[in-house]
N, C-alpha and C positions, 0 to 999 in steps of 0.2 A: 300678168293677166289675172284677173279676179275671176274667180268660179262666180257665176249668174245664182244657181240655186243645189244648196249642200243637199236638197232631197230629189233633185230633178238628176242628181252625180250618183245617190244611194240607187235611184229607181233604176237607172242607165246599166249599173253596175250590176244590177239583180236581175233584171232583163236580159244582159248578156252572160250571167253564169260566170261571172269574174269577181274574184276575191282580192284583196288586198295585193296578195304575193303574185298571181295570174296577172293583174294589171298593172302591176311592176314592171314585171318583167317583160310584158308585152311593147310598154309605153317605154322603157330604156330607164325608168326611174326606180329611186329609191321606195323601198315598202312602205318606211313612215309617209315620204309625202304622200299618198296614196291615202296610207292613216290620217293625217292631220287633216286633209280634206276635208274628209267620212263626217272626221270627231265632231263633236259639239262640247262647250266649256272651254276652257283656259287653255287646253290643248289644241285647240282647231285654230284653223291656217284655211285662209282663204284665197292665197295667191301663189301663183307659180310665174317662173319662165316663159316668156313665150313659146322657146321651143317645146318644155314641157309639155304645156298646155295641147299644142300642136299633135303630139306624139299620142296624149293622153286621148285627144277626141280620134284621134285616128285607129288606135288600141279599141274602143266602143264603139266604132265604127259608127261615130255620128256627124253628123253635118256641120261643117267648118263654122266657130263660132255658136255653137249651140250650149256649149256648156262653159265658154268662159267667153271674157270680153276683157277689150283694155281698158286697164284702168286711166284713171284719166285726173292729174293734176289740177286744182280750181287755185287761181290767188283770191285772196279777198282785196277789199280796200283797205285793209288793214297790213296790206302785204304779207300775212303768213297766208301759208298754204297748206291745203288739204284735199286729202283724194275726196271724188266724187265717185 
């Protein structure tokens, strides 16, 4: 699942008084992915597990789908492929 928007997860995050380690441990996941999120640059990660994902909106108590989306496969007519 692709995070939709890395400042709409920061806003979520800060709205609900949840830090790195609090939404860790709320959502079942590791503190980096929580970090790589967040980060921005060469560090940052913009996708998870669905279940992550899952666990993560439900930890923020937001509405299914609001902060992440499936990613989604395109072929070209060149036959490689890439995410959309």
């Amino acid at each position: 699942m692709r995070l939709i928007s890395k400042q709409a997860f920061r806003d979520y995050m800060k709205f609900r008084g949840e830090t790195n380690e609090s939404l860790a441990e709320k959502a079942g996941c590791s503190v980096s992915s929580i970090a790589f999120l967040r980060s921005r640059g060469r560090a940052a990660r913009d996708t998870v597990k669905p279940e992550t994902a899952r666990r993560i909106e439900e930890a923020l108590n937001a509405p299914p789908g609001s902060l992440f989306t499936a990613r989604v496969l395109v072929a070209s007519s060149s036959g490689k492929r890439s995410a959309a």
